[in-house]
C-alpha positions as a Markdown table, in Angstrom:
| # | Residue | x | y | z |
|---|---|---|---|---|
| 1 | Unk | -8.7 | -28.3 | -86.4 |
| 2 | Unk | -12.2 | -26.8 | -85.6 |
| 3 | Unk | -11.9 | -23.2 | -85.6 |
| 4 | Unk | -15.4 | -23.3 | -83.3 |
| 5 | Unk | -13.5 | -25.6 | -81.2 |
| 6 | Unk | -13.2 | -24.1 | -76.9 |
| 7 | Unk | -10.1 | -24.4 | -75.7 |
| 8 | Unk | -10.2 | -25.4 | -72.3 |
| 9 | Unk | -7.7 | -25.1 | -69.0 |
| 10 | Unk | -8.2 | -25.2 | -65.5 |
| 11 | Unk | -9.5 | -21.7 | -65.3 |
| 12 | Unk | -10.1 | -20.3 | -68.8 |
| 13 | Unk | -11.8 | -21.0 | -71.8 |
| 14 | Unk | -10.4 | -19.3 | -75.0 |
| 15 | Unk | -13.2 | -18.4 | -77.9 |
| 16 | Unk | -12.4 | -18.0 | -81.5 |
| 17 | Unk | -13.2 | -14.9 | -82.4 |
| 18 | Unk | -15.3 | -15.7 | -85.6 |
| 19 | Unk | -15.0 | -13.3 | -88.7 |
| 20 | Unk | -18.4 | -11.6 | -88.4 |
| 21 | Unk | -17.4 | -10.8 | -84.6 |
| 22 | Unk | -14.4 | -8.6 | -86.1 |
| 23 | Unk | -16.3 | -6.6 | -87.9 |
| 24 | Unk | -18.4 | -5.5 | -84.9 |
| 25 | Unk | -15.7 | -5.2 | -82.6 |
| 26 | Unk | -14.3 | -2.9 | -85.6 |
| 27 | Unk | -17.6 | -0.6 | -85.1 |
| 28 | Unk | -17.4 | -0.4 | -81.4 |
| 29 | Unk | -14.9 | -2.2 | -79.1 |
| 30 | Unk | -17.1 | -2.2 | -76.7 |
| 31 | Unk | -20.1 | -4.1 | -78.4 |
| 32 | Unk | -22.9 | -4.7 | -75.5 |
| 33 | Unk | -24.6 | -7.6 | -77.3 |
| 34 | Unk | -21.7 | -9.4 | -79.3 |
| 35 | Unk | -20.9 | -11.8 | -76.8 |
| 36 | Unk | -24.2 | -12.8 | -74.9 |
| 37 | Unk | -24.8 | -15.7 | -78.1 |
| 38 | Unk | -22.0 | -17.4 | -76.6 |
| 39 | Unk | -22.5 | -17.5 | -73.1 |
| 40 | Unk | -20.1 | -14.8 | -71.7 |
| 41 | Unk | -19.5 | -10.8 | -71.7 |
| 42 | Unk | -17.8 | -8.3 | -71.6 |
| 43 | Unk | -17.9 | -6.1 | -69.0 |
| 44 | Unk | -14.9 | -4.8 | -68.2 |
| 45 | Unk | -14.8 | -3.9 | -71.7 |
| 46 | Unk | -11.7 | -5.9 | -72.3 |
| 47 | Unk | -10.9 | -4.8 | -76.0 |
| 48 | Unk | -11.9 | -0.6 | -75.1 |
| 49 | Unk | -9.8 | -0.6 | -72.0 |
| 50 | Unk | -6.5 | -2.3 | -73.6 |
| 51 | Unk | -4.0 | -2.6 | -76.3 |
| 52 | Unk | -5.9 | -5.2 | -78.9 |
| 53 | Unk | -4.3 | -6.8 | -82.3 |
| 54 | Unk | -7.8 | -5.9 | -83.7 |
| 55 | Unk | -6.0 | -3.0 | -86.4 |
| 56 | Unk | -3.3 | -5.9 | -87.4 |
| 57 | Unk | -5.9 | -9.5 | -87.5 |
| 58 | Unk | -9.0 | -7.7 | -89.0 |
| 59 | Unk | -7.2 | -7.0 | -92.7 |
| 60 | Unk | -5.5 | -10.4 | -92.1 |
| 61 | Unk | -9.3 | -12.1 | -91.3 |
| 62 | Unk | -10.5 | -10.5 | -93.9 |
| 63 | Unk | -8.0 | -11.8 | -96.6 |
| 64 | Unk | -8.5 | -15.2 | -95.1 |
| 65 | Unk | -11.5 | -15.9 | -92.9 |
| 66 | Unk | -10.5 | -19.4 | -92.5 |
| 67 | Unk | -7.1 | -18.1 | -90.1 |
| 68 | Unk | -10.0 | -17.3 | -87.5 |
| 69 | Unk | -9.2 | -20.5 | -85.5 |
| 70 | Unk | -5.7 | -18.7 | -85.5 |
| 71 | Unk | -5.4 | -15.2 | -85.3 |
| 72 | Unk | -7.4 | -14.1 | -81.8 |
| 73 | Unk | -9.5 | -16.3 | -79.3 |
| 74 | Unk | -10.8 | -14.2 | -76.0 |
| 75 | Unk | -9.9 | -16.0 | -72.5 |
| 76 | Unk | -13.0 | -16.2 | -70.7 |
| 77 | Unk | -13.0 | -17.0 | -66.8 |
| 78 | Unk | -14.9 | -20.8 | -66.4 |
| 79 | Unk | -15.9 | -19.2 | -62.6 |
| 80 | Unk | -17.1 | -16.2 | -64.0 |
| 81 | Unk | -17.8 | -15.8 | -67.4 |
| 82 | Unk | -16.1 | -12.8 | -68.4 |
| 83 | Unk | -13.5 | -11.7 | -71.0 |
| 84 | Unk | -9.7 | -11.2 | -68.7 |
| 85 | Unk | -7.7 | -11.7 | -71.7 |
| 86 | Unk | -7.0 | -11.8 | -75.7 |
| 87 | Unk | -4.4 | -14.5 | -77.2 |
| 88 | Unk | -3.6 | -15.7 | -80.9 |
| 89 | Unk | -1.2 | -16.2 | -83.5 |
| 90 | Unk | 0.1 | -13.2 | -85.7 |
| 91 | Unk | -0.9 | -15.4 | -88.7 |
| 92 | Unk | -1.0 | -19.3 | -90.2 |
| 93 | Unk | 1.7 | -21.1 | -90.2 |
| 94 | Unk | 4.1 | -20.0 | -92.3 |
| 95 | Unk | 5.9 | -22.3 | -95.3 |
| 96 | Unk | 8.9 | -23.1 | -92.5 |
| 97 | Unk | 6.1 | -24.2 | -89.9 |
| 98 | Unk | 6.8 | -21.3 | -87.9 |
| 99 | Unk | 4.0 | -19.5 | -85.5 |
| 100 | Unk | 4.0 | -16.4 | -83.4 |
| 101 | Unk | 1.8 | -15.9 | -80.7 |
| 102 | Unk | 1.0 | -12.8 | -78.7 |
| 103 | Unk | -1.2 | -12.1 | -76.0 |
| 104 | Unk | -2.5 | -9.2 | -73.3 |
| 105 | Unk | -4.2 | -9.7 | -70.0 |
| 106 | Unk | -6.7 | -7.1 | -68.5 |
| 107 | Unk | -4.2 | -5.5 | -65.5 |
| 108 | Unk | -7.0 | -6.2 | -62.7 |
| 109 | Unk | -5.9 | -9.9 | -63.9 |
| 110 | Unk | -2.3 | -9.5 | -64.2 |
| 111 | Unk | 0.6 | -11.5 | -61.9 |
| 112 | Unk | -1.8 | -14.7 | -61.5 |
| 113 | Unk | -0.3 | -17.0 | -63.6 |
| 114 | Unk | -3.4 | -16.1 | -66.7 |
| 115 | Unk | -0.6 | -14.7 | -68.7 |
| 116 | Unk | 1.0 | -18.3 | -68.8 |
| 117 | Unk | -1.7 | -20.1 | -69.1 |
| 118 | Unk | -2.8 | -18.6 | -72.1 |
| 119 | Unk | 0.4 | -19.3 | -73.7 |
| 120 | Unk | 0.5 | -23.0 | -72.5 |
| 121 | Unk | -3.4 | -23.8 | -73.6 |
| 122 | Unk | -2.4 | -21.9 | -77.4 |
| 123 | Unk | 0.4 | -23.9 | -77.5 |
| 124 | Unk | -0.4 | -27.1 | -76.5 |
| 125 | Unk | -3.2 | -26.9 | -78.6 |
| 126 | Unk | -1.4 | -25.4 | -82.3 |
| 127 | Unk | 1.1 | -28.5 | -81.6 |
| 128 | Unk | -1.0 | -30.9 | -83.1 |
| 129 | Unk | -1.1 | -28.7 | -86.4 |
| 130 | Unk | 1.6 | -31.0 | -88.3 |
| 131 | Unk | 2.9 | -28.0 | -90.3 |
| 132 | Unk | 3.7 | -26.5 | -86.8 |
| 133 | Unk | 7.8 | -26.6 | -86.1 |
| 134 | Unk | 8.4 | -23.7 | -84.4 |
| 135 | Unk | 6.9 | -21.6 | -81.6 |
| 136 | Unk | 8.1 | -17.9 | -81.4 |
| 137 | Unk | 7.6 | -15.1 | -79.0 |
| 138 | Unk | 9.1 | -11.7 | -79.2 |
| 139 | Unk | 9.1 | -9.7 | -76.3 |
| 140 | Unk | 10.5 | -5.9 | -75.4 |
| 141 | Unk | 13.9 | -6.6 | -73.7 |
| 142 | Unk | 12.5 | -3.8 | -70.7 |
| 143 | Unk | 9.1 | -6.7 | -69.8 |
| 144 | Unk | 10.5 | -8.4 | -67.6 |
| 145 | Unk | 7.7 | -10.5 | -66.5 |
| 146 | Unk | 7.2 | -11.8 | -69.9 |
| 147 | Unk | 10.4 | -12.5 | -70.0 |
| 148 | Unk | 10.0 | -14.6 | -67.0 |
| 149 | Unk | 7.7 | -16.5 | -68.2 |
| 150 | Unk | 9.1 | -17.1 | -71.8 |
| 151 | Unk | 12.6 | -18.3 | -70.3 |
| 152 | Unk | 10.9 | -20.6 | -67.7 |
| 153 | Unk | 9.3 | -22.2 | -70.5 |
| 154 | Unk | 12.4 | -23.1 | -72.2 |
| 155 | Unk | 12.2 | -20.7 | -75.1 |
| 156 | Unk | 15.7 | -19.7 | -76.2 |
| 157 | Unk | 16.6 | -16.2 | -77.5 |
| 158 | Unk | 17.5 | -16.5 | -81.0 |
| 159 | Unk | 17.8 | -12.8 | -82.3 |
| 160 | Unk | 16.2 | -9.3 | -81.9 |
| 161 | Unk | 14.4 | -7.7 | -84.2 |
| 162 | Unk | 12.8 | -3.9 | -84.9 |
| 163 | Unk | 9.0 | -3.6 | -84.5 |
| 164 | Unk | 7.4 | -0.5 | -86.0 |
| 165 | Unk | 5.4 | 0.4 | -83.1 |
| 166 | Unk | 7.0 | -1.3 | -80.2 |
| 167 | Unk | 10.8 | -0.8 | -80.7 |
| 168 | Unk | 13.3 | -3.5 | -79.8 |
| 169 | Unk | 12.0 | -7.3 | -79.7 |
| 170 | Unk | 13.8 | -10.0 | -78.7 |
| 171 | Unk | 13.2 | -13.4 | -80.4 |
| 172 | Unk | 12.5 | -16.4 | -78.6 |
| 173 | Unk | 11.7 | -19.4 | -80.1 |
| 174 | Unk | 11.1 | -23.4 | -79.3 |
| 175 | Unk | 10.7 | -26.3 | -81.4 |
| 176 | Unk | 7.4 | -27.4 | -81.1 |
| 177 | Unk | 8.1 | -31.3 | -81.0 |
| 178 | Unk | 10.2 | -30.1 | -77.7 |
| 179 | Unk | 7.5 | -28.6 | -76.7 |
| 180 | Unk | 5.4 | -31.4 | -76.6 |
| 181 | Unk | 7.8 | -33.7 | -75.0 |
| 182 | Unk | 8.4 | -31.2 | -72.3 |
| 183 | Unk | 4.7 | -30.0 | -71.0 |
């Protein structure tokens, strides 16, 4: 699995965001220059202007540089190439093959089917990973449009956990070989 690897969809591509590239986004969220190398920007100031995993994936990236192809890739519009959105795993796979995913879309981007996409292209693409067995998703029982789209997906709730900053979770998760013969 090449961690330089683009995923590609219909109207997205999602970067890796490479180690060095954390570090800089650390400095300054808003980094003029950082993404201009690779052919896209930043100017709604994606990671400044909304919640961002950054403080959670930067000690993790760190640790483990080689959990880049995991832990955050941007969504960039193929139309118009600018950052709309952030998606990645919370970590590798862990020893029972299980992966979380989370994700944000910019709000000017919000209710277009992005959100879903994101999910979809992560998925279909973490699938192949034959430690993968599991694909979770915990969501805040009060979102109700993630919820939507977790449920439409097939996920099924499977328990509810605590989170330190976001309160009550819900736990959905799907077997990724269902996964794959379903989409």
């Amino acid at each position: 699995m090449d961690p330089n690897k683009v995923i590609t969809t219909k109207r997205l591509q999602l970067h890796t965001v490479l180690p060095d590239e954390y570090l800089l986004l650390q400095k300054d969220l808003a980094h003029p220059d950082l993404w201009h190398k690779r052919g896209f920007t930043d100017s709604i100031k994606f990671f400044a202007s909304n919640p961002n995993p950054l403080e959670y994936r930067a000690p993790k990236i760190a640790a483990n540089p080689e959990w880049a192809k995991y832990l955050l890739r941007v969504a960039v519009l193929r139309d118009n190439p600018i950052i709309i959105a952030s998606v990645g795993f919370h970590a590798a796979p862990d020893a029972t093959g299980m992966v979380e995913i989370g994700f944000g879309v910019d709000k000017a981007y919000q209710n277009l089917g992005y959100g879903q996409e994101v999910l979809n292209s992560m998925w279909s693409w973490i699938i192949d990973d034959p430690q993968v067995k599991t694909l979770r998703y915990t969501v805040s029982p009060e979102n109700k449009v993630s919820q939507h789209i977790i449920k439409k997906l097939g996920f099924k709730l499977v328990g509810e956990q605590i989170d330190e900053k976001d309160g009550l979770e819900q736990i959905y998760e799907l077997p990724a070989d269902q996964y794959q013969s379903t989409f």
